[in-house]
C-alpha positions in Angstrom: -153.1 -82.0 9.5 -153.0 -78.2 8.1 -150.9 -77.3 5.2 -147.6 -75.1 6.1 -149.6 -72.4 3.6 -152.5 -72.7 5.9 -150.8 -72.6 9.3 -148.7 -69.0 7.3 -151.8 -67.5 6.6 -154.4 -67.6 9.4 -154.7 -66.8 12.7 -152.4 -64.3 13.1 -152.1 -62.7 16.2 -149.9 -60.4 18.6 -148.7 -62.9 20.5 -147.6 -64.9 17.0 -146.1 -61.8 15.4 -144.1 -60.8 18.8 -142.3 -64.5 19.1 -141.8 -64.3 15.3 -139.9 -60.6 16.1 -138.0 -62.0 19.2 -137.0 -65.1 17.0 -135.4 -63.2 14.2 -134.1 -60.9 16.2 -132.1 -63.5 18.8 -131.5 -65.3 15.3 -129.3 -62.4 14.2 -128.0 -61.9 17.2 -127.0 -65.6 17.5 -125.3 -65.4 13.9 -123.5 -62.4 14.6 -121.8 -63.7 17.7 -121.5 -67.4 16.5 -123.2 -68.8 19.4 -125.2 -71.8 19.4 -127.6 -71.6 22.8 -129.3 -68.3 21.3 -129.6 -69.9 17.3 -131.1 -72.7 19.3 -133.9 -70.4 21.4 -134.2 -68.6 18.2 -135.3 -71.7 16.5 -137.7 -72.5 19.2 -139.3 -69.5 18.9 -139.8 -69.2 15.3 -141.1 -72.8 15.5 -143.7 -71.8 17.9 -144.3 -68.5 15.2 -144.6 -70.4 12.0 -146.7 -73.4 13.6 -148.9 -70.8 15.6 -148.0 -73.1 18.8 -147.0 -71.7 22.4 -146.2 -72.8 25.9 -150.0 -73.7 25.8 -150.0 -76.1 22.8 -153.4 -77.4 23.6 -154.7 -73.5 23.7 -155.6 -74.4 27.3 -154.8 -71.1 28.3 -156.6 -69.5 25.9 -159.1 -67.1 26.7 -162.4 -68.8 26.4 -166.0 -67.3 26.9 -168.5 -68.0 29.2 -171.5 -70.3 28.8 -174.6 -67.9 28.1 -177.6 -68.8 30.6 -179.8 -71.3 28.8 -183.5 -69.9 28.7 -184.5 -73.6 30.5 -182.4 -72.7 33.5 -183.7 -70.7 36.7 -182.1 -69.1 39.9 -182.5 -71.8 42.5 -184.1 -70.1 45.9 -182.5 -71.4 49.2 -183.9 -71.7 52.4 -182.2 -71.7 55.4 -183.2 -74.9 57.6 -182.5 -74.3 61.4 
């Protein structure tokens, strides 16, 4: 398991530092109006900012590249059979 350090210092992204933002900001929003629901979405959301989680946990949603065309591999020809 990675280090709280390690998980602070890498892979920061746009997507990290935006829930980080919207979690301190409903944070102080929550405090200021001593409301409970938004200190708890506030919570969540620096949660998923400091682990470097999301809704896709498993970072199946993450953009992924393409397999490159192995040299090995041809274009198969088809025929049309009648």
């Amino acid at each position: 398991m990675r280090t709280l350090k390690q998980m602070l210092s890498t892979q920061w992204d746009v997507m990290r530092i935006l829930r980080l933002a919207v979690g301190l900001w409903i944070g102080a929003e929550a405090v200021s109006s001593m409301q409970i629901f938004p200190a708890l979405v506030s919570v969540f959301f620096l949660y998923q900012a400091i682990t470097g989680t999301g809704c896709c946990g498993t970072q199946a949603c993450a953009p992924t590249r393409r397999p490159t065309r192995s040299a090995g591999v041809e274009d198969v020809d088809y025929e049309e059979v009648k």
